[in-house]
N, C-alpha and C positions, 0 to 999 in steps of 0.2 A: 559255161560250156554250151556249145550249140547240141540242138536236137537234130543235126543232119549230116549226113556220112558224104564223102565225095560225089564229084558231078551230081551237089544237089539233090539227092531222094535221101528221103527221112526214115529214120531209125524207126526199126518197128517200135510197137508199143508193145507194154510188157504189164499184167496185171501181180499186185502184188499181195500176198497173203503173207500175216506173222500169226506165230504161235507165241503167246505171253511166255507162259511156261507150261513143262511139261503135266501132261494129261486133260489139256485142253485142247480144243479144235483151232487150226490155222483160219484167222478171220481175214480178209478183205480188208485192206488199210487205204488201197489206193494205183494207180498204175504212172505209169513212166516209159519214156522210151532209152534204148540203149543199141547200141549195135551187137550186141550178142548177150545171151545169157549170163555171163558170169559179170559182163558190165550191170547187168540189170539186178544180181542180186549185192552188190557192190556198192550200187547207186542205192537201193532200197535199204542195204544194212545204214547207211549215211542218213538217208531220209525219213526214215518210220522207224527205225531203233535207237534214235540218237540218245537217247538216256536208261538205255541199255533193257528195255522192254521186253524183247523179244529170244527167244532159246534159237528160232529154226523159222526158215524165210523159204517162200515158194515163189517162184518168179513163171508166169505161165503166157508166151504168147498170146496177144490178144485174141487174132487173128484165129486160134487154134479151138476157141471156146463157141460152142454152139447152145445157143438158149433154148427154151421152150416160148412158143409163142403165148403172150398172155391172153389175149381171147380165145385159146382153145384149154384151158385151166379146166372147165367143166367136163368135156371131154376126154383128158389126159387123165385127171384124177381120179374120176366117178369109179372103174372098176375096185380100186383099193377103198374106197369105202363102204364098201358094203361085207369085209372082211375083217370085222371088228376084232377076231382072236390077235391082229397084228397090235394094236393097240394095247399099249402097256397098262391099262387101268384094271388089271386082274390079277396084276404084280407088286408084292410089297416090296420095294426098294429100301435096304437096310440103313439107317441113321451113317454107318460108317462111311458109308459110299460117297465121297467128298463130290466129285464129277461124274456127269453117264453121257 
């Protein structure tokens, strides 16, 4: 199948996240293009679930995702560390607690 829609321009791109299963966080498997969302998750159940991995799929325009710059990492972070109550190291997490 081609990656490009009539008179030539190409299908957006589409990043893809799965969840294994439930009460895990949706990871980052891969991206793909498609001409609309539901192709995309469609194409993604086909391509990163084929041996049935995955519970629930996120299909997120590429275009639509804004990163942080990594040379400004020291900058961006610095205020949240020096706010250590945030940090879990003063919390006893119970044996039961399968995933957090």
């Amino acid at each position: 199948m081609s990656n490009t829609m009539e008179e030539g321009r190409e299908w957006p791109l589409y990043e893809v996240f799965v969840r294994a299963r439930g009460g895990l966080d949706h990871k980052h498997v891969g991206s793909l293009h498609a001409s609309d969302a539901r192709m995309a998750i469609d194409h993604a159940r086909d391509l990163y679930t084929r041996r049935q991995e995955g519970v629930s799929i996120w299909v997120v325009p590429s275009k639509e995702i804004t990163a942080s710059d990594p040379a400004e990492t020291d900058s961006l972070f610095e205020p949240a560390r020096d706010k250590i109550y945030r940090h879990p190291t003063f919390y006893e997490i119970p044996d039961e607690v399968k995933t957090l």
